[in-house]
FIGU-457054 format. One record per residue (C-alpha): x, y, z; residue in three letters; residue number from 1. Coordinates in Angstrom, 2 decimals. Layout:
REM FIGU-457054
+---------+---------+---------+---------+-----+
|       u |       v |       w | residuo | num |
+---------+---------+---------+---------+-----+
|       X |       Y |       Z |     ala | NUM |
...
+---------+---------+---------+---------+-----+
This chain:
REM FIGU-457054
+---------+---------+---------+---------+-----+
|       u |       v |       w | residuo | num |
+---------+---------+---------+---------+-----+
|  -29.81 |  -15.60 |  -12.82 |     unk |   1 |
|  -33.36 |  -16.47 |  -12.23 |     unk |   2 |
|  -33.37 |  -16.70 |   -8.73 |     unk |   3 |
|  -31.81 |  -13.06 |   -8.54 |     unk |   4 |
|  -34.32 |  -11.91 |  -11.35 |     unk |   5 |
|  -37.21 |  -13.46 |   -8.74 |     unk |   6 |
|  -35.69 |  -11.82 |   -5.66 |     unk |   7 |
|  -35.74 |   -8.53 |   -7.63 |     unk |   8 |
|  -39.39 |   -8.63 |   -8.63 |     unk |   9 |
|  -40.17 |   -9.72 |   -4.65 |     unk |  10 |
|  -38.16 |   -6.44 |   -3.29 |     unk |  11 |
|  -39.74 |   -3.90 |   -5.97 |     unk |  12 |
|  -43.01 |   -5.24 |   -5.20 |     unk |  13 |
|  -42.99 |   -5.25 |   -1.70 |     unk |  14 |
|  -40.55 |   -2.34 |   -1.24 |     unk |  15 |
|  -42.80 |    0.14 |    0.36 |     unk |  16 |
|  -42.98 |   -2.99 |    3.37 |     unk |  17 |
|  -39.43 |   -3.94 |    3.43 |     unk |  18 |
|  -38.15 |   -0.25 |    3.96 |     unk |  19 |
|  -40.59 |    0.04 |    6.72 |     unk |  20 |
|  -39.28 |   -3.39 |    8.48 |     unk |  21 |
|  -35.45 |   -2.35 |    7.57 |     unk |  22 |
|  -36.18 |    0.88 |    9.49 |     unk |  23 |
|  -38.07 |   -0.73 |   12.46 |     unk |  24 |
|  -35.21 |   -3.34 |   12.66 |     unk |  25 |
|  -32.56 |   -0.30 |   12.79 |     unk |  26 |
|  -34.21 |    2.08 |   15.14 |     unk |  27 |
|  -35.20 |   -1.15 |   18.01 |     unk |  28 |
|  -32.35 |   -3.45 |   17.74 |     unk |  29 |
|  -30.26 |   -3.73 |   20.80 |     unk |  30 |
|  -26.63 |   -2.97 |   20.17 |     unk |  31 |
|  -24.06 |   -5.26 |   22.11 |     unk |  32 |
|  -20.92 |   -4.07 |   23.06 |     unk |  33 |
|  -18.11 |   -6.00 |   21.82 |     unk |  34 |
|  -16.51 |   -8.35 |   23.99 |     unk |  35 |
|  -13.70 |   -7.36 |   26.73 |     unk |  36 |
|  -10.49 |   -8.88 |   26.47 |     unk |  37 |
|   -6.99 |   -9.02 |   24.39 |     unk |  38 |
|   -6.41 |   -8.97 |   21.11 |     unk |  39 |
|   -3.22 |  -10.24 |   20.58 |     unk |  40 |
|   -0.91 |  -12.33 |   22.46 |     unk |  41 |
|    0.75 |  -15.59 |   22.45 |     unk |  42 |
|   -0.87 |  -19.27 |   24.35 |     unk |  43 |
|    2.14 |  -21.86 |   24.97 |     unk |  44 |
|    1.56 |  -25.22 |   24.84 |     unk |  45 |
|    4.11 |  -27.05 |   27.69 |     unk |  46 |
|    6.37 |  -28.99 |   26.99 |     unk |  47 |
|    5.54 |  -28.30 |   22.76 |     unk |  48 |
|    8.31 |  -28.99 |   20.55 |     unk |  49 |
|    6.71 |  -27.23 |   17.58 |     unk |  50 |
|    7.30 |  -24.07 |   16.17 |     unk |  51 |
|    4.37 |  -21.71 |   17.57 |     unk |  52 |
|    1.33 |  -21.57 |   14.79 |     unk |  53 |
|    0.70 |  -18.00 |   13.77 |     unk |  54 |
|   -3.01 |  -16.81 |   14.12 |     unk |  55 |
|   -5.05 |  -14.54 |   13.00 |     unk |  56 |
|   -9.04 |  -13.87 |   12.99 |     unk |  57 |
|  -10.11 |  -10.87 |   10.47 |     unk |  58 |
|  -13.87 |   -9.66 |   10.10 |     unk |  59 |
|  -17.25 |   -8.35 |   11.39 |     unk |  60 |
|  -19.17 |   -7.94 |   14.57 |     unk |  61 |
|  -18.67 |  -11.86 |   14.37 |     unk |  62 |
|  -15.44 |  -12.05 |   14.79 |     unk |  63 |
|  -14.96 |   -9.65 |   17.04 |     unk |  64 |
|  -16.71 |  -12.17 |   19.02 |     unk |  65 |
|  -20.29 |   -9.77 |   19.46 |     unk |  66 |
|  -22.84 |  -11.46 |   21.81 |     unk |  67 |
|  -20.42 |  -12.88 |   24.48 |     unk |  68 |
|  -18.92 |  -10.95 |   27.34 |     unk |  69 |
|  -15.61 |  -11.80 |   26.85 |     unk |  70 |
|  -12.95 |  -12.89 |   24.25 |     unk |  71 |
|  -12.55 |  -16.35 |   26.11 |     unk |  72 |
|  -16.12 |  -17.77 |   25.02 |     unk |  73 |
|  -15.85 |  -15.81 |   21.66 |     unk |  74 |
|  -14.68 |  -17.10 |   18.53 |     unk |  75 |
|  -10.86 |  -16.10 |   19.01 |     unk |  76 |
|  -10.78 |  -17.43 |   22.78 |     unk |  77 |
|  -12.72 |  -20.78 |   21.95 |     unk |  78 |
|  -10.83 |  -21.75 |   19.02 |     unk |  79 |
|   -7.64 |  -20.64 |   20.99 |     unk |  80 |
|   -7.59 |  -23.09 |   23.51 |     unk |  81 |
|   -8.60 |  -25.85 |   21.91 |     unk |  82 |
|   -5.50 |  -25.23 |   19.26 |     unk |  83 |
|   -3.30 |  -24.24 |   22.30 |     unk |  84 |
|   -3.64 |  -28.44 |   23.60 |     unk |  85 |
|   -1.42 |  -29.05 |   20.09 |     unk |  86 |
|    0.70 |  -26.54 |   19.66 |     unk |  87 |
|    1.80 |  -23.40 |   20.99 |     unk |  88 |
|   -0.28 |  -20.04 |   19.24 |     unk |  89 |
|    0.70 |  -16.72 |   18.48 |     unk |  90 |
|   -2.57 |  -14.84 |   17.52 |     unk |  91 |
|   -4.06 |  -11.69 |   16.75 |     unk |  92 |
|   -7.74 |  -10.03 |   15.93 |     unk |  93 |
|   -8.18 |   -7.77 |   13.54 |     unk |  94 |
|  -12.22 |   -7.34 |   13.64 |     unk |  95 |
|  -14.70 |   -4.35 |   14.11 |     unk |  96 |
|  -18.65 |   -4.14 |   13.84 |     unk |  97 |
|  -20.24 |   -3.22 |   10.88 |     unk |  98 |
|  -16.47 |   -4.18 |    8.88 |     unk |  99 |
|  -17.41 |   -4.99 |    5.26 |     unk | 100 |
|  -15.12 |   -6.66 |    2.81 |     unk | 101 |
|  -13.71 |   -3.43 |    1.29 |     unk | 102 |
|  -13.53 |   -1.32 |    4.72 |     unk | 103 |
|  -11.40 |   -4.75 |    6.04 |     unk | 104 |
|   -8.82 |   -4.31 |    3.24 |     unk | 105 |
|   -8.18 |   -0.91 |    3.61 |     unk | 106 |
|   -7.67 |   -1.71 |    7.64 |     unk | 107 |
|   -5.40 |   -4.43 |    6.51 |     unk | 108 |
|   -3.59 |   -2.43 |    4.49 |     unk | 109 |
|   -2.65 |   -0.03 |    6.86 |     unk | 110 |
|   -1.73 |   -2.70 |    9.78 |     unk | 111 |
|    2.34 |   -4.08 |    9.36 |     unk | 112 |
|    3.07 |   -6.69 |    7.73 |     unk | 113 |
|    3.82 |  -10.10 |    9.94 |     unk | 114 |
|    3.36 |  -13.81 |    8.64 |     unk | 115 |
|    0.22 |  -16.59 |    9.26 |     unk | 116 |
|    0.08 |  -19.94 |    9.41 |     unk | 117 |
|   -3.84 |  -19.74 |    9.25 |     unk | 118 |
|   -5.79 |  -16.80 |    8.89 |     unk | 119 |
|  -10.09 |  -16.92 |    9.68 |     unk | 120 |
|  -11.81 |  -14.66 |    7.78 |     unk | 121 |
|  -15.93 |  -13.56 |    8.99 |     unk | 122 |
|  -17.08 |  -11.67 |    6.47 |     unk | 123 |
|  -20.29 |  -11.07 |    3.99 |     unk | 124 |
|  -22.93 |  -10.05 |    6.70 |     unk | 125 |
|  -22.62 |   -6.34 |    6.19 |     unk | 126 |
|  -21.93 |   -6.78 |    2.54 |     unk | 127 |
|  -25.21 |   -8.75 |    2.02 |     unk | 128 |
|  -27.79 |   -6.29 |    4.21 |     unk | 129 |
|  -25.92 |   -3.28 |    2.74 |     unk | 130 |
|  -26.80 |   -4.10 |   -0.96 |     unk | 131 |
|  -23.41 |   -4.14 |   -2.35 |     unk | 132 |
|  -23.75 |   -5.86 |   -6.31 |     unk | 133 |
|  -22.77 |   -9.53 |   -6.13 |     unk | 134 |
|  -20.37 |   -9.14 |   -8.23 |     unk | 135 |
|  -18.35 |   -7.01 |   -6.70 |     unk | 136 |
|  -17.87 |   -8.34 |   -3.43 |     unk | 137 |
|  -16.70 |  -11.33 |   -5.35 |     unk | 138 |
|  -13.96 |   -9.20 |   -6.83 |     unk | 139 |
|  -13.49 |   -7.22 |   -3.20 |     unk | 140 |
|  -13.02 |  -10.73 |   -1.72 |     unk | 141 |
|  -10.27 |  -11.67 |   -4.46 |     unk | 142 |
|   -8.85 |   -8.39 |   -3.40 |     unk | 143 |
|   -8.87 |   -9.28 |    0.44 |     unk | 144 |
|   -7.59 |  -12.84 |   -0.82 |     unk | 145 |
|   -4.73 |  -11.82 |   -2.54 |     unk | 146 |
|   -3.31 |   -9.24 |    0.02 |     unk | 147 |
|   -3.33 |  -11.54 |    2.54 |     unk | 148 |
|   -1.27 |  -13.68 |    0.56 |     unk | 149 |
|    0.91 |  -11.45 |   -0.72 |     unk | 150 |
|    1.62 |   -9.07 |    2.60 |     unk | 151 |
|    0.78 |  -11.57 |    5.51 |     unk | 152 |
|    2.52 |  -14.64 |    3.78 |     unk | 153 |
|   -0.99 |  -16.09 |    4.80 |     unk | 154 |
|   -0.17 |  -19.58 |    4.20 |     unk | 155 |
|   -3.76 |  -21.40 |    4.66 |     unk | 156 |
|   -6.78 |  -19.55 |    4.85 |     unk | 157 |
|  -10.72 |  -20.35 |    6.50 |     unk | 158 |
|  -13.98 |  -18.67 |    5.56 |     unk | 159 |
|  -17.15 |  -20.10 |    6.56 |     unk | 160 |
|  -20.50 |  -19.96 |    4.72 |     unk | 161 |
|  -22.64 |  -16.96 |    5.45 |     unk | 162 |
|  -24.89 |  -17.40 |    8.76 |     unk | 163 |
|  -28.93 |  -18.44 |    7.41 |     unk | 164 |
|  -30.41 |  -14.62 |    7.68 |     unk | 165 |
|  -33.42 |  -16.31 |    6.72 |     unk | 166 |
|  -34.27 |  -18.06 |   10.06 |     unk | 167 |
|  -32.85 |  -14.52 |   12.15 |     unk | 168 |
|  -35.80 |  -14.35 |   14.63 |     unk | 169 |
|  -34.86 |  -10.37 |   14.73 |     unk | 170 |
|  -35.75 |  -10.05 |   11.06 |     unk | 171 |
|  -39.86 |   -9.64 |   10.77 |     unk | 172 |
|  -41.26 |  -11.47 |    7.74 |     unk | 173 |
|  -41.10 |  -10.94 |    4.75 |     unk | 174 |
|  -37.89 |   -9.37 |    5.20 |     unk | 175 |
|  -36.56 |  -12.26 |    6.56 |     unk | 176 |
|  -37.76 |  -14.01 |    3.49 |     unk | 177 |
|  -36.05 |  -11.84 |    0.87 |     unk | 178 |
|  -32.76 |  -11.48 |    3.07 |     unk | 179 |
|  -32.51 |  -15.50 |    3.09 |     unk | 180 |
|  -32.87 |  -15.57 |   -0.55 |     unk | 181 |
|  -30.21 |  -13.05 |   -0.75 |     unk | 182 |
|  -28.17 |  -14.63 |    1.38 |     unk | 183 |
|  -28.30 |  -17.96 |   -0.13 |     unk | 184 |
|  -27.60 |  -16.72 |   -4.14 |     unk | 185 |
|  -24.57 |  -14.61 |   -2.56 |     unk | 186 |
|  -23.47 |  -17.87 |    0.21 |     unk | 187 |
|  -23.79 |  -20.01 |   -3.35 |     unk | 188 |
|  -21.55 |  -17.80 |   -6.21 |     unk | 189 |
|  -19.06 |  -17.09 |   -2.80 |     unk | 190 |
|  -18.79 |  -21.31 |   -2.66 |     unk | 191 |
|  -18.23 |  -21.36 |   -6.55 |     unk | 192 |
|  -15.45 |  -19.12 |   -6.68 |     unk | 193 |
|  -13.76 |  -19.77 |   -3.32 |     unk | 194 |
|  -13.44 |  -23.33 |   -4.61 |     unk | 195 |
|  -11.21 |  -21.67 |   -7.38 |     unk | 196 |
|   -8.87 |  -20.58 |   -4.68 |     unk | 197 |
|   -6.29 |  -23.50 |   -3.47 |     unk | 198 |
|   -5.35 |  -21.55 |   -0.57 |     unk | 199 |
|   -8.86 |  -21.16 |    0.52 |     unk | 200 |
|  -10.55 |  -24.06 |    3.21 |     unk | 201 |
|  -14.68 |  -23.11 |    3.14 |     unk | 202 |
|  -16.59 |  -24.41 |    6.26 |     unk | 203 |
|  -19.86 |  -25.19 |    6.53 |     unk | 204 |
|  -21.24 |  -25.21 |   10.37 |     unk | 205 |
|  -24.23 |  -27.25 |   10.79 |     unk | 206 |
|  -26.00 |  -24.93 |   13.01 |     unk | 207 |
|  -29.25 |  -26.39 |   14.77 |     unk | 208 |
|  -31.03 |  -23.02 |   14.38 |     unk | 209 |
|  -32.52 |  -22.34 |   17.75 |     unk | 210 |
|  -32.76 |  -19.81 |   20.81 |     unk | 211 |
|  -30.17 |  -21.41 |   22.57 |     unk | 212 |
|  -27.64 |  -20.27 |   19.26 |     unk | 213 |
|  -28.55 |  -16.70 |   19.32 |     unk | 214 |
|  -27.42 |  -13.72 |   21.60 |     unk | 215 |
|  -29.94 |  -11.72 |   22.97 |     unk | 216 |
|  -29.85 |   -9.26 |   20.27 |     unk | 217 |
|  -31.32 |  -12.16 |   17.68 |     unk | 218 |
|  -28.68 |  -11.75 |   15.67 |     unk | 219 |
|  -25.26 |  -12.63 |   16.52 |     unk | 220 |
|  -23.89 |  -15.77 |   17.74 |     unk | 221 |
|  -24.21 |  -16.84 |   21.47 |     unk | 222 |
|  -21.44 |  -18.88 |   23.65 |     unk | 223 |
|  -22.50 |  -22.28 |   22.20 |     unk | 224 |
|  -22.72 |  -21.04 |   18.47 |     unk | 225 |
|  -18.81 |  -19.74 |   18.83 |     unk | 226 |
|  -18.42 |  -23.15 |   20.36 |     unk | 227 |
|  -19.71 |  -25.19 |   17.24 |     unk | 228 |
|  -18.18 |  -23.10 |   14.96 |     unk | 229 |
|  -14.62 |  -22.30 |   16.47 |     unk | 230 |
|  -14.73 |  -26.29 |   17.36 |     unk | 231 |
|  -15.19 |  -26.76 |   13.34 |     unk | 232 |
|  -12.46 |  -24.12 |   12.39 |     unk | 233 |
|   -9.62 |  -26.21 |   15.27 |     unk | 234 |
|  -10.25 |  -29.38 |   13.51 |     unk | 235 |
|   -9.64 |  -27.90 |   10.11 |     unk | 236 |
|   -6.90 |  -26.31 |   10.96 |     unk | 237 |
|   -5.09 |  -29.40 |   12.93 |     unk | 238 |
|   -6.15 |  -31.31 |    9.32 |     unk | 239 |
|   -4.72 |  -28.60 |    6.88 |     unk | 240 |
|   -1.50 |  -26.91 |    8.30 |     unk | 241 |
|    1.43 |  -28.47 |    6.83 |     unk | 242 |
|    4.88 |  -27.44 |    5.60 |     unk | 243 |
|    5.05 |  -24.64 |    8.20 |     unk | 244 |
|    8.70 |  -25.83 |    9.39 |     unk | 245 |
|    7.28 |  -27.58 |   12.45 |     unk | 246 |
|    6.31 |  -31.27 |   13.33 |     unk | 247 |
|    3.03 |  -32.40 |   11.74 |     unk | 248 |
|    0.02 |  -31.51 |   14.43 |     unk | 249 |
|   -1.90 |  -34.15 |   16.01 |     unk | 250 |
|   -5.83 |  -34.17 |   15.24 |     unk | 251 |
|   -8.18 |  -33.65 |   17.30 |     unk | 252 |
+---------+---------+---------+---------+-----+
């Protein structure tokens, strides 16, 4: 409460400045494409005796793998292969740019129903830098939660903590300042209630912030971020599956 009380003060304050920077970020940011490739198919493992494990990747710009040329070095293609080396996959994206929680749902619930083993959620980006209450992209999130539960049979499902806005060399200060705070009391109440949620597995990528992380738009992730993070997601998926009517898969 008073750390959203003190980020309040700093944006009414400084608002005049931040609008200006918001507006300068807008109108020169360069816009990447999202990546080329497939958004659905199936990876065999040879030889696997399993039964195949059923994918899907839901989200943002993020996980529609923005700041790579192709799906095979995005998030989806990364995390992909390394999972194919275990088992066989069967996996599908369901991601656009500028997706919010709420706009996801909806999308979701228009797409047929079909079963997961896993599902990877990349989400809170747009729902941070478009002001939407706290509060209620808590309760959108339960929303998103419980659908894919109840009409994707989602069995086990990954969300990772929100990205650190505050070290964005895009964002000018103080901007980036206020955004990090924002980020961090939204990334914090998003850990506290996720953690209510048995179904839920919350990641937390230890990203060495640097150039060599960032696309060339200074905000989304580059080939070696999607590397660390879908890396991350494989292992915690090879730990967590179980009961899925298939042998138990070996770790990385």
């Amino acid at each position: 409460m008073v750390q959203a009380v003190f980020e309040m003060s700093l944006k009414l304050l400084a608002a005049p400045l931040l609008i200006w920077q918001g507006l300068g970020v807008r109108k020169h940011a360069l816009i990447l494409p999202e990546p080329t490739g497939p958004r659905s198919g199936v990876t065999a493992k040879r030889s696997s005796p399993n039964a195949p494990l059923r994918l899907l990747i839901v989200g943002d710009s993020a996980a529609a793998g923005v700041g790579v040329d192709t799906q095979d070095d995005a998030l989806l293609g990364q995390l992909v292969q390394t999972l194919s080396q275990h088992t066989t996959v069967e996996w599908d994206l369901i991601a656009r740019t500028g997706a919010t929680t709420a706009s996801t749902t909806t999308w979701l619930r228009d797409t047929q129903a079909k079963p997961y083993d896993a599902v990877v959620i990349s989400l809170g980006v747009n729902d941070v830098t478009r002001q939407i209450p706290l509060q209620r992209w808590i309760n959108q999130t339960a929303t998103l939660l419980d659908l894919l539960v109840s009409k994707f049979s989602a069995k086990r499902i990954y969300t990772t903590t929100l990205p650190p806005m505050g070290e964005f060399p895009v964002l000018p200060q103080p901007l980036r300042w206020i955004i990090g705070l924002r980020v961090d009391r939204f990334d914090t109440a998003m850990a506290r209630y996720q953690s209510t949620r048995p179904e839920v597995t919350r990641l937390h990528p230890d990203y060495p912030m640097g150039p060599t992380l960032m696309a060339s738009d200074g905000y989304h992730p580059s080939k070696q971020a999607y590397t660390i993070w879908a890396d991350l997601m494989a292992k915690a998926i090879l730990e967590d599956i179980e009961g899925l009517g298939q042998k138990r898969l070996a770790k990385i």
